[in-house]
One Martini backbone bead per residue (centre of mass of N, CA, C, O) as a GRO file, in nm:
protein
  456
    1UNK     BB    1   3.988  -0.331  -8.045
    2UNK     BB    2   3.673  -0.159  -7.982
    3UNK     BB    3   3.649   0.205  -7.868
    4UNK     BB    4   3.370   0.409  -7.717
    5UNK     BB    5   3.388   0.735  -7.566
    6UNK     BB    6   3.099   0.858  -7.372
    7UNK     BB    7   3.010   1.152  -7.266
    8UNK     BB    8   2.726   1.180  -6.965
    9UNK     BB    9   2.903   1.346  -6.729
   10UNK     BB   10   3.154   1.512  -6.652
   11UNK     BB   11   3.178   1.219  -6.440
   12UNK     BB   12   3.053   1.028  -6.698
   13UNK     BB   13   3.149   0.722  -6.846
   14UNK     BB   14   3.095   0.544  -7.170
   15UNK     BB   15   3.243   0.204  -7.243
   16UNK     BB   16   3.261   0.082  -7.558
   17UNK     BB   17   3.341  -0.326  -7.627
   18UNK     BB   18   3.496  -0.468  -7.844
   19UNK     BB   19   3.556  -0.768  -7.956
   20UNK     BB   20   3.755  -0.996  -8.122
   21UNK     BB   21   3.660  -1.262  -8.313
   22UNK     BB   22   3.945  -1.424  -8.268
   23UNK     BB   23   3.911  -1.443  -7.981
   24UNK     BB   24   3.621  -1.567  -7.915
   25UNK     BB   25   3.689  -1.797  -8.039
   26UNK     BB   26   3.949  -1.908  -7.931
   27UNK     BB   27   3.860  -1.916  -7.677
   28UNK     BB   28   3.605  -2.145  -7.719
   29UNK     BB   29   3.822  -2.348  -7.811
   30UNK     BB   30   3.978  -2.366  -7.540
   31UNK     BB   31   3.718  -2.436  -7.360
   32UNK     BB   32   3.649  -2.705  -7.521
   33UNK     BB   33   3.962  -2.803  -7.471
   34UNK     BB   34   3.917  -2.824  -7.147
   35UNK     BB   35   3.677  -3.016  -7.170
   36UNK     BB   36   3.705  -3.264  -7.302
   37UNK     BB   37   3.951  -3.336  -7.111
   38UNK     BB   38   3.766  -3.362  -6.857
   39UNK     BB   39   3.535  -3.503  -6.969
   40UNK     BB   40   3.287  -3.781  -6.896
   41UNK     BB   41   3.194  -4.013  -7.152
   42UNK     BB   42   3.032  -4.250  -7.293
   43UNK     BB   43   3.199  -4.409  -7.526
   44UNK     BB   44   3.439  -4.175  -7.512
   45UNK     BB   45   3.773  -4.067  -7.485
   46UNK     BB   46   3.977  -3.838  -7.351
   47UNK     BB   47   3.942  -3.585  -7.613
   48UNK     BB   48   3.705  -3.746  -7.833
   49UNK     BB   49   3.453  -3.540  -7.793
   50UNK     BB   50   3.238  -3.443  -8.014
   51UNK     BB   51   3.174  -3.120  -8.044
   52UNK     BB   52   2.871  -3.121  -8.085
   53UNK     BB   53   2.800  -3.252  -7.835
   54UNK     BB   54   2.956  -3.066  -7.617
   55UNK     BB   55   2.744  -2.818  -7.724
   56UNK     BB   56   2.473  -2.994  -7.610
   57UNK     BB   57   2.570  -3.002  -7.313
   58UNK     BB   58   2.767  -2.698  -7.302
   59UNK     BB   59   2.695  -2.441  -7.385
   60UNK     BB   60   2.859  -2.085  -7.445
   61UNK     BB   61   2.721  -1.975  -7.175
   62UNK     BB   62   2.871  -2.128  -6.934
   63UNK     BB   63   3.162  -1.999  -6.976
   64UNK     BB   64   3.154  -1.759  -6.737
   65UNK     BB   65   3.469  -1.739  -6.644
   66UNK     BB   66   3.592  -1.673  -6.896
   67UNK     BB   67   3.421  -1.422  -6.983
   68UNK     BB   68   3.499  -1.261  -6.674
   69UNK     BB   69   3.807  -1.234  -6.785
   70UNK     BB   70   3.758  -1.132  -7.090
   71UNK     BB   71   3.586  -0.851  -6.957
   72UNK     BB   72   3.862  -0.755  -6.776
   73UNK     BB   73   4.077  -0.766  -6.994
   74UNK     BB   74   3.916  -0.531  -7.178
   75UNK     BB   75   3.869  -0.317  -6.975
   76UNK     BB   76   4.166  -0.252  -6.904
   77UNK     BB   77   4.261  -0.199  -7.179
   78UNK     BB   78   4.062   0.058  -7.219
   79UNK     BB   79   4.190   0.219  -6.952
   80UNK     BB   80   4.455   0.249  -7.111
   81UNK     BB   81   4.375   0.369  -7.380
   82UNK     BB   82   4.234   0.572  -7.264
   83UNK     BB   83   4.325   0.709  -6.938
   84UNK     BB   84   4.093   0.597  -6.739
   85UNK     BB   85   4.014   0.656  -6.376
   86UNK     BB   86   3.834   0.512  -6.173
   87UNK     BB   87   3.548   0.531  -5.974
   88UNK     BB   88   3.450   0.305  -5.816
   89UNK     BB   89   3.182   0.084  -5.933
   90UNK     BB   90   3.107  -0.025  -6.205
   91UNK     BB   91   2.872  -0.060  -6.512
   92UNK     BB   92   2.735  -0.363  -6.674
   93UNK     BB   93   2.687  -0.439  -6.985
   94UNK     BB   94   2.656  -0.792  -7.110
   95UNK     BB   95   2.357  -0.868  -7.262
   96UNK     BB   96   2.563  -1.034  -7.514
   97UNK     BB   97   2.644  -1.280  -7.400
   98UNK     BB   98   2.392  -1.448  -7.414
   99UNK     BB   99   2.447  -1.430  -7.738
  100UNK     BB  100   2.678  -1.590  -7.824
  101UNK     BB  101   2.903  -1.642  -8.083
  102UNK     BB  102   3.090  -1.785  -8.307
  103UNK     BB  103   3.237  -1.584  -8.519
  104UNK     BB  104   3.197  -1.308  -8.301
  105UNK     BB  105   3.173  -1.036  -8.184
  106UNK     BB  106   3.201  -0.884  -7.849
  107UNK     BB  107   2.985  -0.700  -7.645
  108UNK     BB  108   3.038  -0.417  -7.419
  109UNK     BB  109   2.931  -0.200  -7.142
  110UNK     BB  110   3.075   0.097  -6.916
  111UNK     BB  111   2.986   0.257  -6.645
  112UNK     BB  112   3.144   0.542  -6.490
  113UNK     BB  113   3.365   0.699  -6.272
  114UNK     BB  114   3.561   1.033  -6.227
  115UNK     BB  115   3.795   1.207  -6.177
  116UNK     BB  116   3.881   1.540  -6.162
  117UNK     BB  117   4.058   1.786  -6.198
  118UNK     BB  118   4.363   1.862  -6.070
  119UNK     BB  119   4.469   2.203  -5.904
  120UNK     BB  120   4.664   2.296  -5.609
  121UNK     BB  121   4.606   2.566  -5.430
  122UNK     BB  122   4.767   2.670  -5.173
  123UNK     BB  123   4.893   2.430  -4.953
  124UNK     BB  124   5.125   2.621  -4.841
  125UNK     BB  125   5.168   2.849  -4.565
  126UNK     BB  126   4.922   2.889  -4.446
  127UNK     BB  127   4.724   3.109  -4.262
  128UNK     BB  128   4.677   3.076  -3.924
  129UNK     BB  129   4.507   3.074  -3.618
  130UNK     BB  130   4.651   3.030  -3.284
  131UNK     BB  131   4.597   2.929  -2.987
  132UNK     BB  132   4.673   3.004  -2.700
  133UNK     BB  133   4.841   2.781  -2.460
  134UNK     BB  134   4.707   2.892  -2.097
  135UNK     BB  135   4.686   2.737  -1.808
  136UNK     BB  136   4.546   2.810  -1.559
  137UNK     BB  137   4.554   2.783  -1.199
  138UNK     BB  138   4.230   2.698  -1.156
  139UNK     BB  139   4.256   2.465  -1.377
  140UNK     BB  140   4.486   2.309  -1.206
  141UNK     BB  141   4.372   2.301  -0.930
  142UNK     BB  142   4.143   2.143  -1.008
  143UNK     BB  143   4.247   1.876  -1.128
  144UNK     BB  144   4.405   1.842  -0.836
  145UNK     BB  145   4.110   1.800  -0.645
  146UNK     BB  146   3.993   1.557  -0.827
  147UNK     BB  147   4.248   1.382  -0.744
  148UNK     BB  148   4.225   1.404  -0.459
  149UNK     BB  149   3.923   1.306  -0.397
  150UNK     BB  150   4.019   1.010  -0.356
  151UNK     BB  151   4.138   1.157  -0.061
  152UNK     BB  152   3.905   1.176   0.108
  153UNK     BB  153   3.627   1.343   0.280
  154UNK     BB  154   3.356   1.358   0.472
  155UNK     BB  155   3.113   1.638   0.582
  156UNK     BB  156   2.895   1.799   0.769
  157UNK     BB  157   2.679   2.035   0.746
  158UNK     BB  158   2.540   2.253   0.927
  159UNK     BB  159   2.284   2.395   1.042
  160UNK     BB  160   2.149   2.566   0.801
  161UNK     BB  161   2.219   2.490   0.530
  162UNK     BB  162   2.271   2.537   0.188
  163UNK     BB  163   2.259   2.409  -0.122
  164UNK     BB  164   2.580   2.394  -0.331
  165UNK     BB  165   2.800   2.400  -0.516
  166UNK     BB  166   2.970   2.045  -0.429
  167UNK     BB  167   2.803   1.929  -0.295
  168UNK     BB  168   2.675   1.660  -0.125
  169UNK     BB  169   2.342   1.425  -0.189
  170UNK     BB  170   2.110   1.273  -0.014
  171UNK     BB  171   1.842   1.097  -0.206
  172UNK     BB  172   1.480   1.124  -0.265
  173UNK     BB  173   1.303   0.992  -0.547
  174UNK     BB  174   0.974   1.085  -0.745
  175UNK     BB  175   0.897   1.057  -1.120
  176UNK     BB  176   0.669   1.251  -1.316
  177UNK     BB  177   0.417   1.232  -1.609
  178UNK     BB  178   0.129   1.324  -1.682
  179UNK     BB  179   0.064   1.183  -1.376
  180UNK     BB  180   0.306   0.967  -1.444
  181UNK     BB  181   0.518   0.717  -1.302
  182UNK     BB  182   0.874   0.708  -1.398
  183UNK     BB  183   1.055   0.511  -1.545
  184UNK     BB  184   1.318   0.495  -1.350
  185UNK     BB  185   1.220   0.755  -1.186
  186UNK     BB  186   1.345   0.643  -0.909
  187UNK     BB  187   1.508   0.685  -0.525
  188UNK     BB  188   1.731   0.577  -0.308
  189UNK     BB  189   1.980   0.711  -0.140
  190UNK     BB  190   2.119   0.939  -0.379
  191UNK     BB  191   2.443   1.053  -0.472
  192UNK     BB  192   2.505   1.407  -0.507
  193UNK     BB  193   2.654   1.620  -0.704
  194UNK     BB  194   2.674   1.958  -0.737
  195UNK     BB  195   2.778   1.984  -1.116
  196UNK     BB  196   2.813   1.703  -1.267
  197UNK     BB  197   2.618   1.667  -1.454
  198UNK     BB  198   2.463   1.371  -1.442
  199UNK     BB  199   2.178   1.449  -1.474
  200UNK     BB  200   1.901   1.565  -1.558
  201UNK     BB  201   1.828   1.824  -1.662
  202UNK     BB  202   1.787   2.059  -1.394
  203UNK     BB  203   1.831   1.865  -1.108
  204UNK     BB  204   2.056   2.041  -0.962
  205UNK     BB  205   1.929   2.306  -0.988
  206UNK     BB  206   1.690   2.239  -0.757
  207UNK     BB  207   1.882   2.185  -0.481
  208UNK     BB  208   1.934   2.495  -0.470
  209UNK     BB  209   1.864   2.616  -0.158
  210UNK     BB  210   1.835   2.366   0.027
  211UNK     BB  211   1.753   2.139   0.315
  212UNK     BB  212   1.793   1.965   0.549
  213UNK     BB  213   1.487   1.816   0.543
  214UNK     BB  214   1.348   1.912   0.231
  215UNK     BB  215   1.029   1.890   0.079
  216UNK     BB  216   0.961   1.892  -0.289
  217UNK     BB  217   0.996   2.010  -0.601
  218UNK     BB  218   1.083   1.930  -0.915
  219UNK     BB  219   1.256   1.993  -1.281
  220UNK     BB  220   1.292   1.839  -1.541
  221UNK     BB  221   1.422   1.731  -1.820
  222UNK     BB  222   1.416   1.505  -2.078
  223UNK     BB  223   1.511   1.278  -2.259
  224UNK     BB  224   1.458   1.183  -2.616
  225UNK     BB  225   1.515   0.851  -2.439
  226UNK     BB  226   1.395   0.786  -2.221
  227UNK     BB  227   1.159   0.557  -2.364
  228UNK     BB  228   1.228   0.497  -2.663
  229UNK     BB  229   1.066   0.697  -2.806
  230UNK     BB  230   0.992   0.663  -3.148
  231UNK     BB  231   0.858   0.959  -3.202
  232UNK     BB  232   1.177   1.088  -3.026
  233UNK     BB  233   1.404   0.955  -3.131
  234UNK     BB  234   1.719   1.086  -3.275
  235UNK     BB  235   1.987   1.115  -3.430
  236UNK     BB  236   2.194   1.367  -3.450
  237UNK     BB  237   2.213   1.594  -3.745
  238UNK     BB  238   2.356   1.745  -3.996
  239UNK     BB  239   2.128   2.067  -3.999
  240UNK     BB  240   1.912   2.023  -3.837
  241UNK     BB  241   1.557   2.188  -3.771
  242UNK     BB  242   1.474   2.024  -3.586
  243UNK     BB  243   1.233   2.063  -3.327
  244UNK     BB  244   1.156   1.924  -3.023
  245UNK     BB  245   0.989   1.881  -2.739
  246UNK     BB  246   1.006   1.936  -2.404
  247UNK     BB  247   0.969   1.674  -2.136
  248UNK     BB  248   0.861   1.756  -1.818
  249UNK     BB  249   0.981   1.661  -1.476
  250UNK     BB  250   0.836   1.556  -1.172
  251UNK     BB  251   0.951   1.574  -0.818
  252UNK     BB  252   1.024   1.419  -0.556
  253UNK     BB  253   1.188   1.572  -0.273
  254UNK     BB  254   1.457   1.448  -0.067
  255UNK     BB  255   1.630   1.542   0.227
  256UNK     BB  256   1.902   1.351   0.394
  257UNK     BB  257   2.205   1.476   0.307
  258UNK     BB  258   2.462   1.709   0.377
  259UNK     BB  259   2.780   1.755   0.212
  260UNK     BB  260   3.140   1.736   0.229
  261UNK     BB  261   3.492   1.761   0.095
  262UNK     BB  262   3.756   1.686   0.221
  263UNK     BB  263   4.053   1.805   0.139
  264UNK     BB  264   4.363   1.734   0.093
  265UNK     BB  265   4.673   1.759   0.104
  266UNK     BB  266   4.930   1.731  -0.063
  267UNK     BB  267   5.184   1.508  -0.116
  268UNK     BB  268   5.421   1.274  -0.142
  269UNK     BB  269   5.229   1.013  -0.111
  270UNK     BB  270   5.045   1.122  -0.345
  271UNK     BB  271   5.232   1.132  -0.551
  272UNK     BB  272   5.306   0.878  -0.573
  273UNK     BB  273   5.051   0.718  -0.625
  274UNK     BB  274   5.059   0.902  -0.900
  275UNK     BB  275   5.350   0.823  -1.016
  276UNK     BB  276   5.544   1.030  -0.864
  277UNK     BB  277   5.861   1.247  -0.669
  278UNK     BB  278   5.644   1.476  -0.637
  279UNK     BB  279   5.476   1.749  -0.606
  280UNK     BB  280   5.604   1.920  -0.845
  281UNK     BB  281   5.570   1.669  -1.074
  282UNK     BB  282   5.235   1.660  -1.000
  283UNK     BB  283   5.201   1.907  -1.159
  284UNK     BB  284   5.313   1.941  -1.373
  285UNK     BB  285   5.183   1.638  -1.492
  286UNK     BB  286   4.881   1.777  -1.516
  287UNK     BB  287   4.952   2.019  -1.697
  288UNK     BB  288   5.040   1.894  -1.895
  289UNK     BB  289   4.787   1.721  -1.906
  290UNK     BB  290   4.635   1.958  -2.037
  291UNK     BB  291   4.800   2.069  -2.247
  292UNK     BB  292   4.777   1.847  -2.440
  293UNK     BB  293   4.451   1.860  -2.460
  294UNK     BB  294   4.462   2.162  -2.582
  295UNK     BB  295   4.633   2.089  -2.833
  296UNK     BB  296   4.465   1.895  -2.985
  297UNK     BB  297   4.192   2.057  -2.964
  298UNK     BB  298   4.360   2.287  -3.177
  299UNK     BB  299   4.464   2.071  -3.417
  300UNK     BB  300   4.188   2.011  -3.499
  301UNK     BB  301   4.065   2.280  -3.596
  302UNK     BB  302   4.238   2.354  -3.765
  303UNK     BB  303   4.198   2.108  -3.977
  304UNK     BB  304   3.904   2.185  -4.029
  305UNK     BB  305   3.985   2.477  -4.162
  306UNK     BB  306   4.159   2.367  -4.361
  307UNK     BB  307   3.977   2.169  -4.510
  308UNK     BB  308   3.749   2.406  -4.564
  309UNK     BB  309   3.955   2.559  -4.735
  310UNK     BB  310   4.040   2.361  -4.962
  311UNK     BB  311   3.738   2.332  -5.046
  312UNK     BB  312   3.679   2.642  -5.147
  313UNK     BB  313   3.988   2.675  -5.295
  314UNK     BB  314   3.859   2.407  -5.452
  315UNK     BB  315   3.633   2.392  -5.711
  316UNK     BB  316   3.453   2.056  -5.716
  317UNK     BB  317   3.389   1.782  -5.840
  318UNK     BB  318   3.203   1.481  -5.683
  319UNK     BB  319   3.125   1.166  -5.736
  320UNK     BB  320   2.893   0.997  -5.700
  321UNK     BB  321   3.018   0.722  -5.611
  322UNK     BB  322   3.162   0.891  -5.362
  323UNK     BB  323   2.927   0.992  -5.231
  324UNK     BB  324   2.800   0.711  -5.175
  325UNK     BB  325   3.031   0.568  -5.027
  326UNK     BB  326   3.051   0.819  -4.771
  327UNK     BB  327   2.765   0.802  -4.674
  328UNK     BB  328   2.753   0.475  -4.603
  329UNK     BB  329   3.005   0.534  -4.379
  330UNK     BB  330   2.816   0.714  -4.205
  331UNK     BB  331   2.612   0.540  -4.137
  332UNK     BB  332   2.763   0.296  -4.030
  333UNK     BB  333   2.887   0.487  -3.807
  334UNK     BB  334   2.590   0.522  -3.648
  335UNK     BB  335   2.537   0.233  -3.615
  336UNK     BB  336   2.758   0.164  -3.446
  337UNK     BB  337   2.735   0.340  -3.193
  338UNK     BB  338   2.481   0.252  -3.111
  339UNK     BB  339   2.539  -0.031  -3.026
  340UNK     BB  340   2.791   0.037  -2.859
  341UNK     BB  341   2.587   0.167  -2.653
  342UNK     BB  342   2.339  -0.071  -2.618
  343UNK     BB  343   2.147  -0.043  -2.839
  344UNK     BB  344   1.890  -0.075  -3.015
  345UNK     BB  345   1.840   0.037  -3.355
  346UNK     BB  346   1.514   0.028  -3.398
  347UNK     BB  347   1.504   0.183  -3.081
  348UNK     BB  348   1.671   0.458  -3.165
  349UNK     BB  349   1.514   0.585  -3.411
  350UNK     BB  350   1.677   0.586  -3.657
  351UNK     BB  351   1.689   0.799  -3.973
  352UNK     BB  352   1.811   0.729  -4.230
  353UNK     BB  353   1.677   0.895  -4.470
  354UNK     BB  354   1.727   1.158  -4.327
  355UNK     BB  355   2.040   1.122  -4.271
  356UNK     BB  356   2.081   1.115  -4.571
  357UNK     BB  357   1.939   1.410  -4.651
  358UNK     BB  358   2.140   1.551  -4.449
  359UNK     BB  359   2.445   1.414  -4.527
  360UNK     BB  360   2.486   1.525  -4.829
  361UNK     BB  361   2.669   1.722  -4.815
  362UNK     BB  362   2.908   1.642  -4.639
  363UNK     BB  363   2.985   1.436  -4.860
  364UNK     BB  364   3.060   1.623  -5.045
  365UNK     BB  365   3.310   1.712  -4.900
  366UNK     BB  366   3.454   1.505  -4.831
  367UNK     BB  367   3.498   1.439  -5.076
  368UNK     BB  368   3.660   1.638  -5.224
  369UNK     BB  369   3.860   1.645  -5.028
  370UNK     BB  370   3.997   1.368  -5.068
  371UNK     BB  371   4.100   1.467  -5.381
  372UNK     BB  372   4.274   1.676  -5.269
  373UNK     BB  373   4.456   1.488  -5.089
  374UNK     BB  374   4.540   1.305  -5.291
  375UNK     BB  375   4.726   1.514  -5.469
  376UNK     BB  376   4.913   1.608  -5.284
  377UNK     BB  377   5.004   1.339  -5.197
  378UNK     BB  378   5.134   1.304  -5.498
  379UNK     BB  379   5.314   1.564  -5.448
  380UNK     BB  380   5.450   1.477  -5.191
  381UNK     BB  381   5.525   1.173  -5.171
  382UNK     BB  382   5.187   1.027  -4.943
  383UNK     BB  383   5.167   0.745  -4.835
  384UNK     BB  384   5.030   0.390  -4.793
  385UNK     BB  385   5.086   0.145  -4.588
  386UNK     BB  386   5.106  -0.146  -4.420
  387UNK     BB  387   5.172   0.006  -4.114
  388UNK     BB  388   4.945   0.191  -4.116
  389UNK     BB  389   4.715  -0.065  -4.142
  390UNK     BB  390   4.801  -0.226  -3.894
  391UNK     BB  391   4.751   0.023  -3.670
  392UNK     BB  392   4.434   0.071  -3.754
  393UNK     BB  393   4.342  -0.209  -3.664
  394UNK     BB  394   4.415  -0.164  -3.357
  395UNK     BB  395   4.247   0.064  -3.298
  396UNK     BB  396   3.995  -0.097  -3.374
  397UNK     BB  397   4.041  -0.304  -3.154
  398UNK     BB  398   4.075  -0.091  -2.931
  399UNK     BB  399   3.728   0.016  -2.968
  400UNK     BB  400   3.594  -0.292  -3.024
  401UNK     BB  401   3.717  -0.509  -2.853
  402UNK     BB  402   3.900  -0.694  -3.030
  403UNK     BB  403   4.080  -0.850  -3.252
  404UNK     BB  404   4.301  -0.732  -3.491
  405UNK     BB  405   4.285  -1.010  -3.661
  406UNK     BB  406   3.976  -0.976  -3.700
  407UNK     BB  407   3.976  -0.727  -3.854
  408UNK     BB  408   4.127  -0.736  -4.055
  409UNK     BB  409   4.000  -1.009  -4.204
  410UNK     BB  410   3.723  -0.830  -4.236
  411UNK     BB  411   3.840  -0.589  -4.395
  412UNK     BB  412   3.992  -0.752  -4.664
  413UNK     BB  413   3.747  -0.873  -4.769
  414UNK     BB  414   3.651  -0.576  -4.828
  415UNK     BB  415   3.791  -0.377  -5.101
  416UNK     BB  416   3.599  -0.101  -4.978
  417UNK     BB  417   3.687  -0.054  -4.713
  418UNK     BB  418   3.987  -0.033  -4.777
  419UNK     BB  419   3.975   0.193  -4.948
  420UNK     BB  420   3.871   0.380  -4.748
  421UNK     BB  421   4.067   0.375  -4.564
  422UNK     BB  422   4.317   0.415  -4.721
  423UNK     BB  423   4.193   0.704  -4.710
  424UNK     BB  424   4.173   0.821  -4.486
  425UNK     BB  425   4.512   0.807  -4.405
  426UNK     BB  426   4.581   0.998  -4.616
  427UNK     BB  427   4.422   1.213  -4.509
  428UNK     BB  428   4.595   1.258  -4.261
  429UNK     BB  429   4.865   1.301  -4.364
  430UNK     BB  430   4.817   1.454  -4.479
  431UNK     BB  431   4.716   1.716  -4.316
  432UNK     BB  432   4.957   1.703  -4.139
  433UNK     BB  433   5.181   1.830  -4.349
  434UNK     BB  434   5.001   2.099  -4.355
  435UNK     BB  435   5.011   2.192  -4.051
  436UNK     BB  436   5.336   2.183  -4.063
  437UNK     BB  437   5.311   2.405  -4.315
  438UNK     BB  438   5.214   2.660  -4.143
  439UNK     BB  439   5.135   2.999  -4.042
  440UNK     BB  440   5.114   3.100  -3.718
  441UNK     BB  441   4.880   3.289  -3.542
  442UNK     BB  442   4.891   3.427  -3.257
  443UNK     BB  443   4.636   3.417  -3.004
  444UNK     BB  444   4.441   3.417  -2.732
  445UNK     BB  445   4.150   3.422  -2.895
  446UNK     BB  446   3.875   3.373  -3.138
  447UNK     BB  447   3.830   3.694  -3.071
  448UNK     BB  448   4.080   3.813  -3.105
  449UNK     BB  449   4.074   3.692  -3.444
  450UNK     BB  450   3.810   3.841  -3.495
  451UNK     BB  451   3.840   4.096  -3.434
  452UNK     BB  452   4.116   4.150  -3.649
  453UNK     BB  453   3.922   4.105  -3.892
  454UNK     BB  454   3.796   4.358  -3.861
  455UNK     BB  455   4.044   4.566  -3.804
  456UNK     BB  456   4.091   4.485  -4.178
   0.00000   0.00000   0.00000
C-alpha cells in the first residue's frame, strides 16, 4: 500500500491511498469466481462460464460490496500507518472506482478531522468557592405551609379588605390588544393567588390594592407565543441580542371574591399522612429535601465554573466535523423540547438558521471542553460501561415516556448518536471525578465570593 498525508488545515488530513495491483487484481478474480460459482447460465454448467461472457454480464464496477470492504480494509490499515485518529465522519473519495480495471492499482483518498494534542495541567485540586448551604427557618416555614394548605380552609375577608398578596381572588375578566378581544383572554369565575405567578406578567399585580365588587382595568404583558404569531415567537437562544417589543392587553375585570387561606396547626396526624412518624421528623425532611435541592444546583454551579474554567486555562482548537456535530445536537435537542411541550414545530416560530449561528460559539467551547474531559478520562481510566449506557435509556425513556427498550434499539441503531452519548456519559464522569478532586473555599454568598476577589 502506498499512503501520502497531507496536512490540509491544523486539524484537517487527507490520506492519499494507493491500493496494490496485485491485491486489486486477485480480489476481482475472487469475485469472479464466487460469481461463476453462484450464477446460473443457459448452456454452462455452474462454475463452467467463460470468464470473457461473466465480464460482460457483469462489468467490475458491479462488485461494490467488494470494493466498500476493500476501501474499509485499507483505510484502516492507513490509520495504523498513520497513527491518524480521525474525528467525525470522513469524506471519501473514490471517483477512480469508476473506471476500475484487472491488473492496475487502485486510488481514493479521504479527508478527515483530526483532534488536537492535548496535555491537560491543574485538573486536580482546583481552587473554587462554594456556597454555604444554609436554609433560613422562614424558608423552611413556607415550604411547611405550602404543604399544609393542602389542608387548609377558605374564609372570606372583612368588608373593605384590600387584596394583598397571598390571598386568593375569584375574577371575572375579558381581555383586548389595540382594541381588539383577545383569543382565549376571557374566564368567569377563576381563582386566582395573588404572588402565584401563574398569570401572564404584570396581571397579579394589578390585583393588589381592590375590592370585592370593583370593577376596573388591568394591564399585563402578553407573552411572545401568546398568539402564535410566526412574526415573533421565537425560542430564547444564547448570545441573542434581539429584543422584541412587548405587546400590553387591556382587561376588564370583576372581583367577585376575596378570600384567605386558613392553615392548619401541623400535627401528627398530618405529618403521617406525609409519610413521617412524628411533628419533627416532617420538618427534618422538607429542611432535608430543601438542602437537597439547594446542593444540587450548587454543585451544577460549580460543575459549570469547573467546565469553563478547563476550557479556559487549556486552549484548543476543536474539529470542524466536531463542532457541527455538537450544533446538530443542540438543535435536535431544541426540537425535541418544543414537540415535548406538545406545540407543532412550525408554528413555534424557531429559526433554525438563526440559532445555527447564535449557538455556534457555544458548539465550540462545549467541543473543546469534550476533548479535554475525553483525555483526563483516559489519564484517570474513567470509562464508560454497557451500565452506564442502560441507565441512560432508562433516564430518557422516563423522560420521553417511552419504554427504555424502544429507546435503546432506536438509539444503537445510530452509531452517530451512541458516540454522542456515550462522549456526553464520559463528559459527566469526569466531571463527577474533578468536582470530587477540589479544594473548596466556603464563603456565605457569591457576593462575598465577589467582595473576596476585590479584596485580593
Amino acid at each position: 500500500m502506498k499512503l501520502d498525508v497531507k496536512e490540509l488545515e491544523s486539524l484537517k488530513r487527507k490520506l492519499d491511498i494507493t491500493i496494490p495491483e496485485d491485491v486489486v487484481t486477485e480480489r476481482i478474480n475472487n469475485a469472479y469466481k464466487d460469481l461463476n460459482r453462484q450464477m446460473k447460465m443457459p448452456g454452462f454448467r455452474p462454475g463452467k462460464i467463460p470468464r470473457n461472457i461473466l465480464e460482460k454480464q457483469v462489468p467490475v464496477q458491479s462488485f461494490t460490496n467488494m470494493f466498500q470492504e476493500l476501501l474499509q480494509e485499507y483505510y484502516e490499515k492507513a490509520l495504523r500507518q498513520s497513527g491518524i485518529v480521525p474525528v467525525g465522519a470522513p469524506e471519501i473519495d473514490n471517483s477512480d472506482f469508476q473506471d476500475v480495471k484487472i491488473n492496475n492499482p487502485l486510488k481514493f483518498s479521504v479527508t478527515l478531522d483530526i483532534k488536537p494534542e492535548v496535555k491537560v495541567k491543574n485538573y486536580k485540586g482546583l481552587k473554587i468557592n462554594k456556597v454555604e448551604i444554609n436554609i433560613p427557618d422562614e424558608e423552611v416555614q413556607a415550604a411547611i405551609n405550602s404543604i399544609l394548605e393542602q389542608y387548609g380552609s377558605f374564609e372570606h375577608h372583612e368588608d373593605g379588605h384590600k387584596a394583598e398578596k397571598g390571598d386568593y381572588l375569584t375574577v371575572d375578566f375579558d381581555g383586548f390588544f389595540d382594541g381588539q378581544p383577545l383569543e382565549n383572554g376571557s374566564a368567569n369565575d377563576m381563582t386566582i393567588k395573588i404572588g402565584d405567578n401563574k398569570m401572564i406578567k404584570g396581571f397579579e399585580d394589578e390585583l393588589v390594592g381592590h375590592k370585592l365588587g370593583e370593577e376596573f382595568k388591568a394591564k399585563a404583558i402578553l407573552p411572545s407565543n401568546w398568539n402564535n404569531k410566526m412574526s415573533r415567537v421565537r425560542i430564547p437562544v444564547p448570545g441573542s441580542k434581539d429584543t422584541l417589543p412587548e405587546d400590553v392587553a387591556t382587561f376588564n375585570v370583576k372581583i367577585k371574591e376575596i378570600k384567605k387561606m386558613e392553615i392548619p396547626l401541623l400535627t401528627d396526624d398530618i405529618a403521617g399522612k406525609e409519610g413521617f412518624d412524628s411533628i419533627d421528623s416532617f420538618k427534618r425532611g422538607v429542611k432535608t429535601k430543601l438542602q437537597s435541592m439547594y446542593e444540587q444546583k450548587e454543585e451544577m454551579r460549580i460543575k459549570e465554573e469547573l467546565f469553563n474554567q478547563l476550557v479556559k486555562e487549556n486552549p484548543i482548537e476543536a474539529p470542524d466535523s466536531m463542532v457541527n456535530s455538537e450544533l446538530k445536537f443542540m438543535l435536535e435537542g431544541m426540537k425535541f423540547q418544543i414537540e415535548q411541550s406538545g406545540m407543532k414545530l412550525e408554528e413555534s416560530g424557531f429559526d433554525e438558521e438563526k440559532a445555527k449561528e447564535e449557538w455556534r460559539d457555544k458548539a465550540e467551547t462545549n467541543s473543546r471542553g469534550y476533548i479535554l474531559l475525553e483525555n483526563i478520562g483516559s489519564l484517570e481510566n474513567i470509562h464508560v460501561s454497557q451500565f452506564d449506557l442502560e441507565e441512560e435509556f432508562k433516564s430518557l425513556a422516563k423522560q420521553s415516556k417511552q419504554k427504555p427498550e424502544d429507546v435503546k434499539n432506536r438509539m444503537m441503531a445510530n452509531p452517530e448518536v451512541i458516540k454522542h452519548t456515550s462522549s456526553k456519559i464520559l463528559g459527566r464522569k469526569v466531571m463527577d471525578f474533578l468536582y470530587s478532586n477540589c479544594e473548596f473555599n466556603f464563603v456565605k454568598s457569591l457576593k462575598e465570593k465577589d467582595s473576596n476577589s476585590q479584596n485580593t
